[in-house]
N, C-alpha and C positions, 0 to 999 in steps of 0.2 A: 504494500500500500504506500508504504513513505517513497518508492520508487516513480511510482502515479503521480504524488504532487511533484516531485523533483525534474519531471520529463518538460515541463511548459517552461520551466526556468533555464534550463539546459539549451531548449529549442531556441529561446529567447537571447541568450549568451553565444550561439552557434549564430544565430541570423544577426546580430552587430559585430561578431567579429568578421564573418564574409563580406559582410557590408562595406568595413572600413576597409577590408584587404583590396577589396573591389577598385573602392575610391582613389587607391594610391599606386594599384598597378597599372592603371589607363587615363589621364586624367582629360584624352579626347574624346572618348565613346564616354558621352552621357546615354544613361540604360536608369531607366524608372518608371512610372507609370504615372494616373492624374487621371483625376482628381485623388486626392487622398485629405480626407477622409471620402470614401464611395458611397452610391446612395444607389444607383440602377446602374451603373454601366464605367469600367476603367478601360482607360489605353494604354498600349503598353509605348513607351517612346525609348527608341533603341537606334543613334545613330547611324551604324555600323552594320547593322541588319545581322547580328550574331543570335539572336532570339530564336528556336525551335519551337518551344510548348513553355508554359506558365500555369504550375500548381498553385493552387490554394489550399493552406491548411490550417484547420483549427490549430488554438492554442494549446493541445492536447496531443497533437502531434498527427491528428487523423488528414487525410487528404478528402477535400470537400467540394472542390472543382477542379479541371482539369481542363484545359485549352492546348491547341493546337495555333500557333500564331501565324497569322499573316497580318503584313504591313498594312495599316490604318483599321483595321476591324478594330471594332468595341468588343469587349468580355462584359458578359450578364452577368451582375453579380446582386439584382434586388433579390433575389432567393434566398440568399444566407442571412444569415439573424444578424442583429444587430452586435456587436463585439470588435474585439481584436484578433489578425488572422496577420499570417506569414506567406509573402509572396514569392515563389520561387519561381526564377528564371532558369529556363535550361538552352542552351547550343544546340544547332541542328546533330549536334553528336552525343547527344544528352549527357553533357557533362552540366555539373550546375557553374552558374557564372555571376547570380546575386540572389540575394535572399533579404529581403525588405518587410517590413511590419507595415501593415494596412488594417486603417479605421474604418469598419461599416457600419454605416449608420442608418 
């Protein structure tokens, strides 16, 4: 059980250190998304067109959406409850390449 609360904290400390590593190994490919905080619909903004697919996952570690990325498409995301959720980008080689926190509101 102690291992269950310890997983969202972990998850949490895992997506600001990829984040920062992110930040400072390219600092010309901007890669994020927006609106944030989300309400119906995010885009992902990805200079460099290195984006594949964009997980969403709760703060429990479960995966809750799933996208397939093409350049300028919206991702639906009024479905999921209102909270905090981990956004993970992956490379056409599904490597991950950012993991970001996202508000739904």
């Amino acid at each position: 059980m102690k291992h269950l609360v310890l997983l969202p904290i972990v998850l949490f400390f895992f997506a600001l250190a990829t984040l920062d590593a992110q930040s400072n190994s390219n600092p010309k490919n901007i890669m994020g998304f927006y609106p944030n905080p989300a309400i119906d619909y995010i885009q992902i903004q990805d200079d460099q067109e290195t984006v594949g697919q964009v997980f969403i996952f709760n703060m429990t570690g479960r995966k809750v959406k799933e996208f397939v990325y093409t350049k300028g498409e919206k991702c639906y995301v009024a479905d999921l409850p209102k909270g905090m959720y981990l956004l993970q980008m992956l490379d056409k080689n599904h490597r991950i390449i950012s993991t970001q926190k996202m508000d739904k509101r």
